[in-house]
C-alpha positions as CSV (number, residue, x, y, z in Angstrom):
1,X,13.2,-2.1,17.4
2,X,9.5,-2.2,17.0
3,X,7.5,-1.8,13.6
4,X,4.3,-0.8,13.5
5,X,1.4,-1.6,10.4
6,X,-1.0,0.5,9.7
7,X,-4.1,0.0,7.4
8,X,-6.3,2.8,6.8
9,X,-10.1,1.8,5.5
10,X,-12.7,3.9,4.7
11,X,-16.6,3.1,4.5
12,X,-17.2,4.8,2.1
13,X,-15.9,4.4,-1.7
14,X,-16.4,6.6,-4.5
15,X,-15.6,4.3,-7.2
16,X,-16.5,1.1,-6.2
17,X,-19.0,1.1,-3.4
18,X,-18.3,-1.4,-0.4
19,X,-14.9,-2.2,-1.5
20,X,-12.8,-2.9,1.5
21,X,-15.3,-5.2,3.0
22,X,-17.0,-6.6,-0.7
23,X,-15.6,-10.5,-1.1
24,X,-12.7,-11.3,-3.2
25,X,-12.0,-14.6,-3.7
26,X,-14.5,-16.0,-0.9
27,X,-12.9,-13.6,1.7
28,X,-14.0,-9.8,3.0
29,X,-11.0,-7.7,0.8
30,X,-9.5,-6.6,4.3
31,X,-9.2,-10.3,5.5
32,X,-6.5,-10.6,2.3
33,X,-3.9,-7.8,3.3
34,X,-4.8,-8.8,7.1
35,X,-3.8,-12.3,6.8
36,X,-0.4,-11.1,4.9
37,X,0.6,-8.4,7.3
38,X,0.2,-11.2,10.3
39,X,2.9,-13.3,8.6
40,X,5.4,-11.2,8.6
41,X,7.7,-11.8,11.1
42,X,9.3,-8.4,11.9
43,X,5.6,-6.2,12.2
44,X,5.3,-6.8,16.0
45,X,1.2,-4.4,15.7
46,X,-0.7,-4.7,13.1
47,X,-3.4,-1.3,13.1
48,X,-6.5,-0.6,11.2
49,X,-7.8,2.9,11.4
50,X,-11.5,2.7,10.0
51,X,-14.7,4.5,10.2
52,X,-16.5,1.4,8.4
53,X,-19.0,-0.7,10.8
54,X,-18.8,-3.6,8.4
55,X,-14.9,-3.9,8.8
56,X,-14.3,-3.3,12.6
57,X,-17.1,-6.3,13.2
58,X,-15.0,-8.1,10.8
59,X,-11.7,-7.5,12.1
60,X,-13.0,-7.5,15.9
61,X,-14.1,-11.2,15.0
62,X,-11.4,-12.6,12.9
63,X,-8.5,-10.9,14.1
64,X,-8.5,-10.0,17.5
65,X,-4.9,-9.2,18.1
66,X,-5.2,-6.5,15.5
67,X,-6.0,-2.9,16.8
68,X,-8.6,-1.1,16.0
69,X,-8.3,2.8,15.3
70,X,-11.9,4.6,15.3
71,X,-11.6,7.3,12.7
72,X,-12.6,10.5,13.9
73,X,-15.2,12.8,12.4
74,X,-13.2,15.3,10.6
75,X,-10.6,12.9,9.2
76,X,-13.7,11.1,7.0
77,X,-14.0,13.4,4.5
78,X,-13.1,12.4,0.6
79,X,-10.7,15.8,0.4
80,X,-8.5,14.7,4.0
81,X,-4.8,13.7,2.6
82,X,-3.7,10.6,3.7
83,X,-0.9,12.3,5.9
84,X,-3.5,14.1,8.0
85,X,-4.1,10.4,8.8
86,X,-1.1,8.8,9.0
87,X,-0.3,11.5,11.6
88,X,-3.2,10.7,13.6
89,X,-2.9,6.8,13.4
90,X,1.1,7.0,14.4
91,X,0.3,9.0,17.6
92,X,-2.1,6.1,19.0
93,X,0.8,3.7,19.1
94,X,4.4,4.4,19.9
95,X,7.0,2.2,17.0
96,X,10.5,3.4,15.9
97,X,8.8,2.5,12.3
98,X,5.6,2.5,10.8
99,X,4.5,0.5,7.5
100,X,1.4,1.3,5.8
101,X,-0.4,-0.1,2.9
102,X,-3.7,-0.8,1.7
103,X,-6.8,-3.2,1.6
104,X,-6.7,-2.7,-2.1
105,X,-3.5,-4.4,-2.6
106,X,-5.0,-7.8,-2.1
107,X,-2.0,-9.5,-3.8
108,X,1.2,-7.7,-1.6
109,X,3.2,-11.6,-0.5
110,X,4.1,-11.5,3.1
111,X,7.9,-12.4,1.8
112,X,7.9,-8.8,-0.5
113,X,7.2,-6.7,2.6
114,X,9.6,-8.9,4.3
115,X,12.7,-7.9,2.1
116,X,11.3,-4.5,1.9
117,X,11.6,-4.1,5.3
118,X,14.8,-5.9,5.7
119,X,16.1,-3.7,3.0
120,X,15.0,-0.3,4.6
121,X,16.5,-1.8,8.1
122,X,19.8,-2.5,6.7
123,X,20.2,0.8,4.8
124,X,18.6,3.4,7.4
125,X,19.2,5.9,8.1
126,X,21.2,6.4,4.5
127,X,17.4,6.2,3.6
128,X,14.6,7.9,5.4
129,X,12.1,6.7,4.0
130,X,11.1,3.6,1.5
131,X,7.7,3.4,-1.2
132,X,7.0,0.5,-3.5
133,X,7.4,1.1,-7.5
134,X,6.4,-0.8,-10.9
135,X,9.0,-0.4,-13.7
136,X,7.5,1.1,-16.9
137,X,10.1,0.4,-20.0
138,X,7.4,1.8,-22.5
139,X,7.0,4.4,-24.8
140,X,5.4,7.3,-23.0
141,X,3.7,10.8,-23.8
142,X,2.6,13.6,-22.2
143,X,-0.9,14.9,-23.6
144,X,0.4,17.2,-26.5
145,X,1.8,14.3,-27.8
146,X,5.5,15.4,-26.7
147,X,7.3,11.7,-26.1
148,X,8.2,11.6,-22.6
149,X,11.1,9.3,-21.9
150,X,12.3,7.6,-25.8
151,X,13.1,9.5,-29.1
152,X,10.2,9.2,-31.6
153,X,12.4,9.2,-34.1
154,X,14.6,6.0,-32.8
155,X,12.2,3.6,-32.3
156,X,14.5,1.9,-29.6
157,X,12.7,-1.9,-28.8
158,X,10.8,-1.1,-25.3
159,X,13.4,-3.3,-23.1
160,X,16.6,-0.8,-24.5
161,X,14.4,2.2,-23.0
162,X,15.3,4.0,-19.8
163,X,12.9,2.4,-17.1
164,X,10.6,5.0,-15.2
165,X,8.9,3.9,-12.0
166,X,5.6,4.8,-11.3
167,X,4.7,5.2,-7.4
168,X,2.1,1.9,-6.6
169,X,0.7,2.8,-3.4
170,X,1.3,-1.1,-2.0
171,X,4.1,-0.5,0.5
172,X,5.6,2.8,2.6
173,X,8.0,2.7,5.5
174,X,8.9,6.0,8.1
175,X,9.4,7.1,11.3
176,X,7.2,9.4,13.3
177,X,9.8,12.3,13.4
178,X,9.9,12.2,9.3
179,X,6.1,12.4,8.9
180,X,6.2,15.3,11.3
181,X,8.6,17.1,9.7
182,X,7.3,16.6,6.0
183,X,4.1,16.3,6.8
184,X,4.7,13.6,4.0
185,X,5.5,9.7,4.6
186,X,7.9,9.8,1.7
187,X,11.1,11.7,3.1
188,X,13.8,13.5,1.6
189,X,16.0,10.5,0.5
190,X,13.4,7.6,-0.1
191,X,14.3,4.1,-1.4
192,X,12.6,2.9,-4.2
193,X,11.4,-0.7,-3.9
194,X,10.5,-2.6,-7.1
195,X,8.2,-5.3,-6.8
196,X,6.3,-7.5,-9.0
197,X,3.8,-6.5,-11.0
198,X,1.3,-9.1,-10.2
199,X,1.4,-8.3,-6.4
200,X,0.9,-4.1,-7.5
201,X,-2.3,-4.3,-8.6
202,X,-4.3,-1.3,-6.5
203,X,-8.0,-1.7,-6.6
204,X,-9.2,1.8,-7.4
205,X,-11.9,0.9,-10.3
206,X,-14.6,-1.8,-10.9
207,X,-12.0,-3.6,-13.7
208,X,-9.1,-3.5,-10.8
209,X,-11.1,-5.7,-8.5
210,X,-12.6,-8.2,-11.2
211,X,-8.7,-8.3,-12.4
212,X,-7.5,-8.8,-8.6
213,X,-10.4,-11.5,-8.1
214,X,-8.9,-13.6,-11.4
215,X,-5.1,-13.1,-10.0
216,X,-6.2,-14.1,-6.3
217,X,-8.2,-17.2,-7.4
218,X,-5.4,-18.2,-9.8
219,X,-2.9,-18.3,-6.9
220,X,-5.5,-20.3,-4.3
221,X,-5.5,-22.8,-7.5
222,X,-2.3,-23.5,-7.3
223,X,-1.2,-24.1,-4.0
């Protein structure tokens, strides 16, 4: 059985420019999800697929076993879904599984992708397919102000409240034969894996990556 990880990076960032390669915590933000993905023992690749100059040096020079995917041309545009991608990352080397995640989930612990992946392992092929979740037991509402998941009018406490997960972008397992198919990495009976919500934070905004910095400094502190 081989497994497969792959990171896609872009150069370009809409939101918060230079983000995959801008330090966090003394380190390029690549080097982070890098450094985790090489210390799990069951990912026998670990891929990068990147059009970014700044981040192949980087990874050329720090991580040498790591394989570098050049991004073609017309799958570097802002409005190419992340499938398009996936589908031409998973072609370049040959696994029975693929993992992705991202360089913006800085905090992922190489022991939560571990049981992830042991978990998916153990229960494939009753599931096709695994993503990462956060539990939400809070009172939510959809824009007319029409209470989504709780009665107004009950005012249960937060922890009585059906949980509903929201997709957090940190962790996705498939095959190659699903993606084609669905043209989706998330098949038709995923697993839902919950993990914590101090490793789910997806840098996406200016305030995500000042809150990751704080998080990933705390946990250097400690050890």
């Amino acid at each position: 059985m081989k497994l497969a990880a792959l990171v896609p990076m872009r150069h370009h960032s809409q939101r918060v420019p230079g983000k995959n390669y801008r330090p966090l915590a003394g380190k390029p933000l690549y080097q982070h999800i890098l450094e985790t993905l090489i210390a799990v023992p069951e990912i026998d690749t670990v891929m990068v697929d990147t059009d970014s100059e700044p981040v192949m040096d980087g990874v050329q020079r720090l991580f040498p076993n790591v394989k570098l995917i050049q991004r073609p041309e017309h799958l570097r545009a802002d409005d190419v879904p992340m499938n398009e991608i996936l589908l031409h990352d998973t072609a370049q080397v040959q696994a029975d599984f693929y993992l992705q995640t991202h360089s913006t989930n800085p905090l992922l612990k190489a022991e939560t992708i571990s049981r992830g992946i042991q978990i998916f392992l153990n229960e494939y092929p009753k599931y096709d397919s695994l993503f990462s979740v956060t539990r939400l037991q809070t009172r939510l509402y959809w824009k007319d102000g029409s209470a989504i998941n709780h009665n107004p009018l009950e005012l249960l406490q937060t922890q009585d409240l059906p949980p509903v997960y929201e997709e957090n972008s940190c962790l996705y397992l498939f095959t190659r034969e699903n993606l084609e198919r669905k043209k989706h990495r998330i098949g038709d009976k995923p697993f839902m894996f919950e993990i914590p919500r101090l490793e789910a934070v997806d840098i996406d905004e200016e305030a995500d990556f000042q809150l990751a910095d704080l998080l990933m400094q705390a946990r250097t502190e400690k050890k």
